[in-house]
C-alpha positions in Angstrom: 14.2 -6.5 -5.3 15.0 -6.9 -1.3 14.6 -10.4 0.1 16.2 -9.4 3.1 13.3 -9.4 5.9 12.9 -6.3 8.3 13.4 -6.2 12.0 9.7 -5.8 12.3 9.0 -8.9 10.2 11.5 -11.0 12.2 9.8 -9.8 15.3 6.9 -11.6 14.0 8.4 -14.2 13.4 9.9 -14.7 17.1 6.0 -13.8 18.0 4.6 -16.6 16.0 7.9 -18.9 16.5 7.2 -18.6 21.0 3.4 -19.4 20.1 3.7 -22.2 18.4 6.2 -24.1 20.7 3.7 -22.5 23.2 0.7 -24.3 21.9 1.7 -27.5 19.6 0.5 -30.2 21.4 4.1 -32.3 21.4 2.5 -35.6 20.3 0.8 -33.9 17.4 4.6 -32.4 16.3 6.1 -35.5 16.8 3.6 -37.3 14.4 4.3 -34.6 12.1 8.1 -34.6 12.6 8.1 -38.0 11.6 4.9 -38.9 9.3 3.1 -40.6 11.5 -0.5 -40.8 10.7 -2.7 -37.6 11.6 -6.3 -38.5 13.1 -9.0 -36.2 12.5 -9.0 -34.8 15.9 -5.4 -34.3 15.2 -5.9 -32.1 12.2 -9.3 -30.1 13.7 -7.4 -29.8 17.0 -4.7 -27.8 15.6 -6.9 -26.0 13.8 -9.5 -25.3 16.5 -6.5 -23.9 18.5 -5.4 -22.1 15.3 -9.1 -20.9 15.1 -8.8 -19.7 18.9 -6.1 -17.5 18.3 -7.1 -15.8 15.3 -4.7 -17.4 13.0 -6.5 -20.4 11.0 -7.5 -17.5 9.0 -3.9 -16.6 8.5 -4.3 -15.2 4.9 -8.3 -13.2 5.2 -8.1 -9.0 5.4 -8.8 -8.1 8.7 -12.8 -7.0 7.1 -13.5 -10.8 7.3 -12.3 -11.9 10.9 -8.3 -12.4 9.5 -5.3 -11.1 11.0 -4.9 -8.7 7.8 -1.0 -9.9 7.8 0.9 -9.5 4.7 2.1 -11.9 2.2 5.8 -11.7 3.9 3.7 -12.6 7.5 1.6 -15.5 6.2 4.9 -17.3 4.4 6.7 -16.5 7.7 3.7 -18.0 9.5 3.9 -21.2 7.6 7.5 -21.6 7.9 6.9 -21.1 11.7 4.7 -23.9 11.6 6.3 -26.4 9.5 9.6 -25.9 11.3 7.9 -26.4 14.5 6.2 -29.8 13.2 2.7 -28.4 13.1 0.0 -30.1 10.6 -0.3 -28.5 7.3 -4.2 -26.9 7.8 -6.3 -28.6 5.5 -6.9 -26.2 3.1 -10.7 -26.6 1.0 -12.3 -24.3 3.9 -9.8 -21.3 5.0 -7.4 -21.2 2.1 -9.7 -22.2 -0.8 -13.8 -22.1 -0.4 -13.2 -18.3 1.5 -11.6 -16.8 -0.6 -14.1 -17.5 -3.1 -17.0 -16.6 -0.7 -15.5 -13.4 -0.1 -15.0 -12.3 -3.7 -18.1 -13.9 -5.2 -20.8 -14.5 -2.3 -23.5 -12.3 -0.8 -22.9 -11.0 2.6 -25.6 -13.5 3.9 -23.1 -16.0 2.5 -20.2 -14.3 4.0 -21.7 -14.1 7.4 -23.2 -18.0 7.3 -20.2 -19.7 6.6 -17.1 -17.8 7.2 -17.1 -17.8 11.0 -17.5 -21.7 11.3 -14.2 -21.9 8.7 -12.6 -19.5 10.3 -12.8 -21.2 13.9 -11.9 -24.4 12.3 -15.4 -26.0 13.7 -16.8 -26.9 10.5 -14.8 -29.0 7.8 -14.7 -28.7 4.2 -14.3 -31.0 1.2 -13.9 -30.1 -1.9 -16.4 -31.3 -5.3 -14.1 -30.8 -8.2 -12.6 -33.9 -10.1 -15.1 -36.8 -11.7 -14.6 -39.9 -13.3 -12.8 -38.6 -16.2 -13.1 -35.1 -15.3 -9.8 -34.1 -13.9 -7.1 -32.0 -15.1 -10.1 -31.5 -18.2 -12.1 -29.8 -15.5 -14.0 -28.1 -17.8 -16.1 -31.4 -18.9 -17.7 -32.0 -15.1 -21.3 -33.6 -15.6 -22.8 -34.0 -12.3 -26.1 -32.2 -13.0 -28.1 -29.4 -10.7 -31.5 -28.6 -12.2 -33.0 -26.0 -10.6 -36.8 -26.9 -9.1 -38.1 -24.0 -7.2 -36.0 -22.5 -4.8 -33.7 -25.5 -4.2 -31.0 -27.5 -7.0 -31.4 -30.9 -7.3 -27.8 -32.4 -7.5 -27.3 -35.9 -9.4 -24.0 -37.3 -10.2 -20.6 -38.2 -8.5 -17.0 -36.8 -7.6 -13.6 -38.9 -6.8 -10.9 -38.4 -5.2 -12.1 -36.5 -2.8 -9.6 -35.7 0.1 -10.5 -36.6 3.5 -14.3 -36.1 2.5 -15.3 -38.5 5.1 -14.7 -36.2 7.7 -16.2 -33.3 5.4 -19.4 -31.0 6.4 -19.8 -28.7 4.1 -18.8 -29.6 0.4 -17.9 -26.6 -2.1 -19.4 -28.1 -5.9 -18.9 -27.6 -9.6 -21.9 -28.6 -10.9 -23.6 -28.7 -14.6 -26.3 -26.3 -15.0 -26.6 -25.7 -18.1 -25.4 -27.7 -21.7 -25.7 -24.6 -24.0 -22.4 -23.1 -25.5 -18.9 -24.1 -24.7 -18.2 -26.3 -21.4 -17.3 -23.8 -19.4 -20.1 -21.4 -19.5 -22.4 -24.1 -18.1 -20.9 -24.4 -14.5 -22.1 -23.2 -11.2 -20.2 -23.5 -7.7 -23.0 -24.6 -5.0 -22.3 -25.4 -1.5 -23.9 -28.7 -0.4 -24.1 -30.0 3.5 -22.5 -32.9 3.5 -25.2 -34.4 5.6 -27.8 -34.0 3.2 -30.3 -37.1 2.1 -28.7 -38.7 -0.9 -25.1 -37.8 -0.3 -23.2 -41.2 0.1 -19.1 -40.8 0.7 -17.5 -44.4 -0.1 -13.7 -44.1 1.2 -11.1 -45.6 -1.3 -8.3 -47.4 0.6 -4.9 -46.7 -0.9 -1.7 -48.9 -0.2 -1.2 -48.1 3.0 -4.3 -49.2 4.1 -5.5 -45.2 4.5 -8.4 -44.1 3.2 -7.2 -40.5 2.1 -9.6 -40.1 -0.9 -13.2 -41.0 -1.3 -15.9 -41.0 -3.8 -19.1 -38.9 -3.2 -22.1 -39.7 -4.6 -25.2 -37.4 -5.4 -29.0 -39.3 -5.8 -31.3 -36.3 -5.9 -29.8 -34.1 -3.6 -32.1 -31.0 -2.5 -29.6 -27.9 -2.3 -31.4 -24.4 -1.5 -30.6 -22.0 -3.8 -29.5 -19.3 -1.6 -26.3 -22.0 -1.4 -25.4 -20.8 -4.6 -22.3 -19.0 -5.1 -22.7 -16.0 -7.3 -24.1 -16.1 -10.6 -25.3 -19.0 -12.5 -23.4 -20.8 -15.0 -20.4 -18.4 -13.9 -18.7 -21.3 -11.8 -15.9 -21.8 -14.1 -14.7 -18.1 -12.9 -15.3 -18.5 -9.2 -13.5 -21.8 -9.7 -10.2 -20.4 -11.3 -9.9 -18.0 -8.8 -10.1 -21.1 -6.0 -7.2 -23.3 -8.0 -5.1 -20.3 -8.0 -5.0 -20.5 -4.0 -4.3 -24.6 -4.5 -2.1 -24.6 -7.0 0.2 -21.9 -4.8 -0.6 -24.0 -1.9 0.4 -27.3 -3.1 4.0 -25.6 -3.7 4.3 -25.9 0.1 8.5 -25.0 -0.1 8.2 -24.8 4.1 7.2 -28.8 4.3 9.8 -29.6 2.1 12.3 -27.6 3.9 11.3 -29.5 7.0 11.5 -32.8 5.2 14.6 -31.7 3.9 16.2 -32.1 7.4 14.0 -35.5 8.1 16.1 -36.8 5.3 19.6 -35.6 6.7 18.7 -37.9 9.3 17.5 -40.4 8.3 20.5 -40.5 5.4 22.9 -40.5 8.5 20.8 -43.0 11.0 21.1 -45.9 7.5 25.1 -44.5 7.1 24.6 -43.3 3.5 25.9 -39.9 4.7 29.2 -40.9 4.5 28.3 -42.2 0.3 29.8 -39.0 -1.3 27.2 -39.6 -4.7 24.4 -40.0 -2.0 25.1 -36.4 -0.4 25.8 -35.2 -3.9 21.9 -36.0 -4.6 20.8 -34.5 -1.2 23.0 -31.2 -2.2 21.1 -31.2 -5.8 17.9 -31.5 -3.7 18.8 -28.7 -1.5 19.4 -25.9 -4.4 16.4 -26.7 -5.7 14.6 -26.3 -2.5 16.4 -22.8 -2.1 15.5 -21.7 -5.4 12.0 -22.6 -5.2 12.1 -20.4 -1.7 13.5 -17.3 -3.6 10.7 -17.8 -6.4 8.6 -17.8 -3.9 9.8 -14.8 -1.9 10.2 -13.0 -5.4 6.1 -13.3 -5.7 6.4 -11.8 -2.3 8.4 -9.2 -2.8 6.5 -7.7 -5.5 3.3 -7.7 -3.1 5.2 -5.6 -1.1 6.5 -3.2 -3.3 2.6 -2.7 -4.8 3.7 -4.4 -8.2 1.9 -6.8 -10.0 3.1 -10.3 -8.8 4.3 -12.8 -11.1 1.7 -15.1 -12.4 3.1 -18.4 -11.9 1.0 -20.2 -9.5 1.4 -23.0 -12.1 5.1 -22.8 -12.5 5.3 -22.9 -7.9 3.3 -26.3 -8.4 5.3 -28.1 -10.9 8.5 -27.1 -9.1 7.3 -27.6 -5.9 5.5 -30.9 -6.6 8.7 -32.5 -8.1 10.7 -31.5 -4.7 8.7 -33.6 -3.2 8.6 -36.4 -5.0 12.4 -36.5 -5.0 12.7 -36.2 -1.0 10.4 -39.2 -0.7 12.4 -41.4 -3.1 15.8 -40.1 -1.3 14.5 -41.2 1.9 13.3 -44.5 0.3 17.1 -44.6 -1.2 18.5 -44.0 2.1 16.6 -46.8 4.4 16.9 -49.5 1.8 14.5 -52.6 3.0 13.9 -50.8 6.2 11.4 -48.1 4.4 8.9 -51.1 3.3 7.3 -52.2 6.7 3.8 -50.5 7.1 2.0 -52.3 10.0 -0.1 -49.6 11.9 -0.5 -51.7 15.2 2.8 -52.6 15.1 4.3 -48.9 14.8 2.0 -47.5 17.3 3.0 -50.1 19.9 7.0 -48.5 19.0 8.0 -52.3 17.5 9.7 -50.9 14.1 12.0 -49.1 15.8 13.5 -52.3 17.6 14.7 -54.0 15.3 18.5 -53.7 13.2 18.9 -50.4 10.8 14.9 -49.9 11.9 13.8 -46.4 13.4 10.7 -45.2 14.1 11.5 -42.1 11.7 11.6 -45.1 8.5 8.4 -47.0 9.1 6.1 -45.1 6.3 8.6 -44.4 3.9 7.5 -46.7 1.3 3.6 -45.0 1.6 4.6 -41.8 1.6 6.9 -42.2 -1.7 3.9 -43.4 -3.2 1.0 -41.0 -1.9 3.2 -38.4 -3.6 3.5 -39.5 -6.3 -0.1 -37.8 -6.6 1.3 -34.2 -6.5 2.6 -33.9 -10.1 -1.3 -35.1 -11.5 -3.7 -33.6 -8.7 -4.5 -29.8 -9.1 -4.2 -29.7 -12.3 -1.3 -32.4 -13.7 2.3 -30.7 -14.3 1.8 -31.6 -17.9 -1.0 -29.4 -18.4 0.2 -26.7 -16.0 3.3 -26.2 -18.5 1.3 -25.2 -21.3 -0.2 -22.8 -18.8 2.9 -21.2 -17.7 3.7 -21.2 -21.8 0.9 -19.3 -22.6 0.8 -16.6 -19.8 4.7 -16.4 -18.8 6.3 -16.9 -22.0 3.3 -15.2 -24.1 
């Protein structure tokens, strides 16, 4: 096993390293660099110069529009773009709903919707967890009876991530009740815009309305927006979370917010606390060994070999990381990480006053919006007896 990169892989990464600085609008990195909020012409801005270039679809084979890189050029890509303080793309569209449309959808299907992902013009949501139907995926009820040549779609879905911005929504619906759970799903596509589709934003502590609910009073969805076979959804839909569950591992951000926390650890003076460093140290390894887990996947990709399945395993690991960089920075800021007062922060006040930098101001929502990442995607809990049954055998 090499994990030594090539000269002609860090070629591309001084390629994609220029371009970036190149085209990062600089207020958009700052916000990044120190987690200020992202607007949605933030995000889509990014990606619609992403989508310019080529690169938003960073991981599709070059037969569907992407770059054809390899799987050491798309993690040298995202490390590019972390570093640099570029948004993380919003995933449901290019990283999660294509790849499904390209394994499982007609080329009518591939032809209608992966351009508009692709050039970051059209955004996707994603129509997976219910009341009660999360990590227990399987027991989804919102209902699509097929009338005709159309589905009508009744039912709801939570925690839907920035779904008010969404246009396109990719859904696991109920189609049939017969036999076990699972082999009554189907994945349908539903505009966003539709009659009957209501999004009500939930608004978390921070005042940010990151989630939604989405609510479905007969819907009309045309059948040709139908993904595959019928009642085969549960396939299509495993093959998505396989993509998310990888993705949510995100070991570039956290190296990014690895540094974020040097600083801010010596701006408060706990560097000098030799038990505080010893934490940040503990924090580092694991970092570096969730980075050579990672390039140990993509080593085997390059050697032809059959990669390890752990997409689980990357998003327990990676998920705890950053739970623990939150509460670090938290640690480090003491009362200074509470304040949260959007006017006051974008008119610069929180960093005028003692021990109070700009950098600290949404410490205290960030630790607690994280504390999502060891439930959403499947919760760690669940994920272990995953990784028990296919790693461990």
């Amino acid at each position: 096993m090499d994990l030594a990169f090539t000269p002609e892989e860090q070629a591309f990464r001084d390629e994609v390293r220029a371009w970036v600085h190149a085209n990062l609008p600089p207020e958009i990195s700052h916000k990044v660099h120190n987690a200020l909020r992202l607007t949605r012409d933030d995000l889509q801005g990014w990606a619609k110069i992403l989508g310019k270039k080529g690169w938003l679809a960073f991981g599709w084979p070059k037969e569907f529009g992407g770059p054809g890189w390899t799987a050491v050029q798309k993690h040298l890509f995202e490390e590019e773009c972390a570093l640099a303080g570029a948004p993380r793309i919003i995933p449901f569209g290019p990283v999660m709903v294509a790849p499904v449309i390209m394994a499982f959808g007609n080329a009518e299907q591939q032809k209608r919707f992966l351009p508009g992902i692709a050039s970051g013009e059209v955004w996707w949501s994603q129509g997976y967890s219910e009341p009660g139907s999360g990590s227990d995926l399987a027991s989804v009820k919102t209902r699509a009876e097929r009338v005709g040549d159309k589905y009508i779609v009744n039912g709801q879905k939570t925690w839907t991530t920035l779904g008010q911005h969404g246009d396109w929504m990719f859904n696991l619906v109920r189609t049939s009740n017969e036999g076990k759970p699972q082999t009554g799903i189907s994945f349908l596509l539903l505009d966003m815009k539709s009659p009957g589709v209501t999004v009500r934003p939930i608004k978390l502590l921070d005042g940010e309305c990151e989630v939604n609910e989405v609510f479905f009073d007969n819907v009309e969805v045309p059948a040709e927006n139908l993904i595959g076979e019928e009642n085969k959804g549960w396939t299509y839909a495993k093959h998505l979370l396989s993509h998310e569950r990888t993705n949510i591992a995100d070991v570039n951000r956290s190296k990014r917010e690895l540094e974020r926390l040097k600083r801010i650890a010596k701006t408060e003076g706990m560097w000098d606390d030799q038990r505080f460093r010893d934490q940040i140290a503990l924090l580092e390894v694991d970092i570096v060994a969730l980075e050579m887990l990672v390039l140990r996947v993509l080593s085997a990709e390059k050697s032809g070999k059959n990669s390890l399945d752990i997409a689980g395993l990357l998003k327990i690991k990676g998920s705890e990381i950053q739970q623990r960089y939150a509460e670090l920075m938290m640690l480090a800021a003491g009362p200074f990480a509470m304040p949260f007062i959007e006017e006051a922060m974008e008119a610069g006040w929180q960093g005028n006053f003692p021990g109070g930098v700009t950098a600290n101001a949404p410490l205290a929502s960030t630790y607690f919006n994280l504390r999502k990442t060891t439930i959403y995607g499947g919760s760690n809990e669940v994920q272990r007896n995953i990784v028990a049954q296919t790693v461990l055998g």
